[in-house]
C-alpha atoms as a printed R data frame, in Angstrom:
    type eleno elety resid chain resno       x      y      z
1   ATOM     1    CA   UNK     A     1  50.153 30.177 51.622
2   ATOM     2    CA   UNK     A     2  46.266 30.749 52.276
3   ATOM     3    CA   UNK     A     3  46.895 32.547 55.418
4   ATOM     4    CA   UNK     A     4  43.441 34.601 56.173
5   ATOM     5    CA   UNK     A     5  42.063 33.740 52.996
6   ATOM     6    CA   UNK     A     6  38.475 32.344 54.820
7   ATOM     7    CA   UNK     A     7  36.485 31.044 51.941
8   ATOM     8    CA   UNK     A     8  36.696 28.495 48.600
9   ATOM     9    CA   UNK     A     9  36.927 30.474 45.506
10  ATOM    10    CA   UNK     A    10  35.135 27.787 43.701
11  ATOM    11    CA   UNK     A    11  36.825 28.016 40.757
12  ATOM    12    CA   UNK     A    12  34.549 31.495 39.668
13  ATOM    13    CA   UNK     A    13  35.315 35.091 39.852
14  ATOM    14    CA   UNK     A    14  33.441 36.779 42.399
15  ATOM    15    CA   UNK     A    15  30.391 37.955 40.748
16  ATOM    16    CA   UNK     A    16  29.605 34.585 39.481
17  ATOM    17    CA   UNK     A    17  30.518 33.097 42.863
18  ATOM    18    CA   UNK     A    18  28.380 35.590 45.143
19  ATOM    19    CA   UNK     A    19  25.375 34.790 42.507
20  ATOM    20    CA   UNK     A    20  25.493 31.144 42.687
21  ATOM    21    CA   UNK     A    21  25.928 30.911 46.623
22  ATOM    22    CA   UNK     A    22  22.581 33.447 46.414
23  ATOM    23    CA   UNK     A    23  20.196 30.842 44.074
24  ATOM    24    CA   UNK     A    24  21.800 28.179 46.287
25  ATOM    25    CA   UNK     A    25  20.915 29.288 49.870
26  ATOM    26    CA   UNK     A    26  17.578 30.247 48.375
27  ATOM    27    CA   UNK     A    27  16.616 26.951 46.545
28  ATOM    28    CA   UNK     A    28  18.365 25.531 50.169
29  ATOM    29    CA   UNK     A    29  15.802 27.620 52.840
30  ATOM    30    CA   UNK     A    30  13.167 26.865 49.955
31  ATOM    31    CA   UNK     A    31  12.974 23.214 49.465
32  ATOM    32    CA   UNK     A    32  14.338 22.162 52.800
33  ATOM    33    CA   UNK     A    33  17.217 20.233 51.208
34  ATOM    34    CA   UNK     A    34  19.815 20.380 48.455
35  ATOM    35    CA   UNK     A    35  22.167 17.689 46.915
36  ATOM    36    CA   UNK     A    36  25.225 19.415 45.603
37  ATOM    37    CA   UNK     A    37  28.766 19.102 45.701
38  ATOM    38    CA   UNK     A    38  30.466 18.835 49.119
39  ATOM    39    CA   UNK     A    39  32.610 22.155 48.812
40  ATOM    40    CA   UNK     A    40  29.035 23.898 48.037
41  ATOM    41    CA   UNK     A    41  27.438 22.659 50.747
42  ATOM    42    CA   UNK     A    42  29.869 23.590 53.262
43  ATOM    43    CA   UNK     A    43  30.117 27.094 51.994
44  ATOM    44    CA   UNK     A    44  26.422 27.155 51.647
45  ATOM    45    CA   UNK     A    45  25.806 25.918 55.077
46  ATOM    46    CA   UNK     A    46  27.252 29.354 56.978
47  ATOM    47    CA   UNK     A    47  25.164 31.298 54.737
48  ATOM    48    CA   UNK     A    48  21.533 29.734 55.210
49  ATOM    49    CA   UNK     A    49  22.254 29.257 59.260
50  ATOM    50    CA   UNK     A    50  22.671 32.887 58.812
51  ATOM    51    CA   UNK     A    51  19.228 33.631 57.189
52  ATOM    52    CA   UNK     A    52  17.597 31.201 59.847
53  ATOM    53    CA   UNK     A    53  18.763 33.636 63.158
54  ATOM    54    CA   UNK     A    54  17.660 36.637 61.305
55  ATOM    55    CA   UNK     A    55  14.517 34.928 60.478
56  ATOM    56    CA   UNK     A    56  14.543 34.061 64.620
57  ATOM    57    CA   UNK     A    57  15.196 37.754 65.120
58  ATOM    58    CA   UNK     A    58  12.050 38.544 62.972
59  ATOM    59    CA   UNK     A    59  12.238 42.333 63.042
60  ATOM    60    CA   UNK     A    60  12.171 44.886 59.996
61  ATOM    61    CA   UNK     A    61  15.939 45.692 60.162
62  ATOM    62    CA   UNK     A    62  16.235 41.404 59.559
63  ATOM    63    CA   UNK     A    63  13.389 41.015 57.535
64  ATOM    64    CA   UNK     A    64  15.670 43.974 55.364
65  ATOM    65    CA   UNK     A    65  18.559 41.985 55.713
66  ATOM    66    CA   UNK     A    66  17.137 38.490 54.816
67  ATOM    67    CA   UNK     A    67  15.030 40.119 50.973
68  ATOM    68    CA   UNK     A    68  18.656 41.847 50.241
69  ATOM    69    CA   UNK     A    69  20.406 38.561 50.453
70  ATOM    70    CA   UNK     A    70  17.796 36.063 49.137
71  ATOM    71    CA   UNK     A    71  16.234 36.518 45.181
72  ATOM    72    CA   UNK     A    72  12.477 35.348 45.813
73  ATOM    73    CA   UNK     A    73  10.435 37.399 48.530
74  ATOM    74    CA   UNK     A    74   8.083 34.115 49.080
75  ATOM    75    CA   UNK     A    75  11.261 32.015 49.970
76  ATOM    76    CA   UNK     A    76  11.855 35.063 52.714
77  ATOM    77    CA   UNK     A    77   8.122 34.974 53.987
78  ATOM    78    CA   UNK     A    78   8.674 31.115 54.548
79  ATOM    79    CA   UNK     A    79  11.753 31.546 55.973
80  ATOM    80    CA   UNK     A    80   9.853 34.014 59.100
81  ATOM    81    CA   UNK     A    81   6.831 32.260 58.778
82  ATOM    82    CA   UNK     A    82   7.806 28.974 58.916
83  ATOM    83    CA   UNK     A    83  11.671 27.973 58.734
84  ATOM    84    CA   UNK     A    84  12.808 29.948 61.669
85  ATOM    85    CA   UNK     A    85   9.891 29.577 64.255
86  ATOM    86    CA   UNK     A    86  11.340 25.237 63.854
87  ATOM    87    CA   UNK     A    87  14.475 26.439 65.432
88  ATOM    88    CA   UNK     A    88  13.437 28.857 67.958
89  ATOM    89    CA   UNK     A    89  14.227 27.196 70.788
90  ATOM    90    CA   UNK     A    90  17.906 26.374 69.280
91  ATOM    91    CA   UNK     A    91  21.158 27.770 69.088
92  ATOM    92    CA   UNK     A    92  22.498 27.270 65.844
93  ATOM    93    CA   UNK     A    93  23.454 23.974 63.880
94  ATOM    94    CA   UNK     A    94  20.221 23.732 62.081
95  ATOM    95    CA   UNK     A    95  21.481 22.042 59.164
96  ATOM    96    CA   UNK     A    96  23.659 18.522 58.013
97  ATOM    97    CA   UNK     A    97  25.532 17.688 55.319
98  ATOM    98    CA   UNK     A    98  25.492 14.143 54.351
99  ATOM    99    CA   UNK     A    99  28.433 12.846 52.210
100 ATOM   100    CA   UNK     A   100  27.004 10.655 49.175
101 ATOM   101    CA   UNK     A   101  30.187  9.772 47.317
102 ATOM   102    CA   UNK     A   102  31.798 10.542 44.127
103 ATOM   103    CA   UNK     A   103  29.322 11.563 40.577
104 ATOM   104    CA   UNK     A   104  29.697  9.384 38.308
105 ATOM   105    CA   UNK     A   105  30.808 12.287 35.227
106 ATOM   106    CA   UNK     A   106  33.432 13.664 36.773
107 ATOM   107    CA   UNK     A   107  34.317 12.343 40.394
108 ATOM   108    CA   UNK     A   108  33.463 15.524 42.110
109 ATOM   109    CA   UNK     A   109  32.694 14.527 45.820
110 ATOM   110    CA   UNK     A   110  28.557 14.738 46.318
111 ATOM   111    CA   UNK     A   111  26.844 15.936 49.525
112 ATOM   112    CA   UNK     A   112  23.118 16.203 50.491
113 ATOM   113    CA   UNK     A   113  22.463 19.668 52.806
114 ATOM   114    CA   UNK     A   114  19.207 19.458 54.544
115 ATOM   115    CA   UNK     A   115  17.542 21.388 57.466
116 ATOM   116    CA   UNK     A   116  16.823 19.395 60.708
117 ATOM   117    CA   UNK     A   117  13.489 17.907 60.869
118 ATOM   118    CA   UNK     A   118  12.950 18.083 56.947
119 ATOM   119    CA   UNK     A   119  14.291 14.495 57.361
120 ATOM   120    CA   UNK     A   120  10.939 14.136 58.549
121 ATOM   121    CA   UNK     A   121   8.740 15.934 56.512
122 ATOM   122    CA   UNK     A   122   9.599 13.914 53.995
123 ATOM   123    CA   UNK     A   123   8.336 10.708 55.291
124 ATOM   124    CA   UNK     A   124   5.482 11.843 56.851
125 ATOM   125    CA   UNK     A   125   4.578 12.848 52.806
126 ATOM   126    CA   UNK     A   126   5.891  9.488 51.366
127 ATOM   127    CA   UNK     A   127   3.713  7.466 54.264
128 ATOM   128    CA   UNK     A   128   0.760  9.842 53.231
129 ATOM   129    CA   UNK     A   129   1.343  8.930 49.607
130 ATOM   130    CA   UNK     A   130   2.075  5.158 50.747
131 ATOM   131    CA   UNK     A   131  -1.529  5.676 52.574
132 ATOM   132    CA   UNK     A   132  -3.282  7.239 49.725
133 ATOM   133    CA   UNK     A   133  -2.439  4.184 47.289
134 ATOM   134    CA   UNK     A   134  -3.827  1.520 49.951
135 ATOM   135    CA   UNK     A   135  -7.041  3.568 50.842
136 ATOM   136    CA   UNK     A   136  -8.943  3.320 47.490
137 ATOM   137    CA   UNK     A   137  -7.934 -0.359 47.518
138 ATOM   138    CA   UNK     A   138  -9.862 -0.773 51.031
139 ATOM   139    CA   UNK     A   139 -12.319  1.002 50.189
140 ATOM   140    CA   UNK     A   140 -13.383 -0.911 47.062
141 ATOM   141    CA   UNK     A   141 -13.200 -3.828 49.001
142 ATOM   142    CA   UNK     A   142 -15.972 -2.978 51.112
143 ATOM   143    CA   UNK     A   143 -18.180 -1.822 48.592
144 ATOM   144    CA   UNK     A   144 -17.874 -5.468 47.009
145 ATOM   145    CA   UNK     A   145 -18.801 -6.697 49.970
């Protein structure tokens, strides 16, 4: 029985698996999204919402907290500068996990983890890159002309 047992081992011993959920949530508050295996994700997910209110709380006891947890001190100076200011006005749930399927190797069940409103960051860039490509084309159309 699993009675009280709150968390997925993972398969690792607990060094391994307190070091992996670490890069994880960091790469995760860092790049605004993360495509990793479903169990991952939903352990990871807990984790980063956590980092996010202490970033909200933005005092020195959480900024303490927040460097102890994650390994890069420029991923925690986004996270107060820029992560957690996104979600001040809300009360937790400030990520999804998207199911993608089964890998192709070994069937492991795939998930994408992403931060609200990174969704959109992304295609503002990809219209901005869309933009860039047309722009020199217009523009050496009216110098022919």
């Amino acid at each position: 029985m699993r009675h009280r047992n709150a968390h997925r081992k993972l398969s690792r011993n607990t060094s391994h698996r307190r070091a992996m959920l670490r890069n994880l949530v960091t790469d995760f508050l860092d790049h605004g999204r993360l495509m990793t295996t479903l169990p991952k994700a939903k352990e990871i997910r807990p984790l980063a919402e956590k980092m996010i209110t202490l970033g909200k709380r933005d005092n020195l006891h959480a900024r303490r907290q927040v460097q102890s947890y994650l390994l890069r001190e420029a991923v925690a100076k986004k996270l107060f500068d820029t992560v957690a200011p996104k979600f001040a006005g809300r009360n937790g749930g400030y990520s999804r996990i998207i199911k993608l399927g089964n890998r192709k190797g070994d069937g492991a069940d795939m998930a994408i983890i992403e931060l609200l409103g990174s969704e959109l960051e992304v295609k503002k860039a990809e219209r901005a890159a869309a933009e860039e490509k047309k722009a020199p084309k217009k523009k050496e159309e009216k110098k022919e002309e």
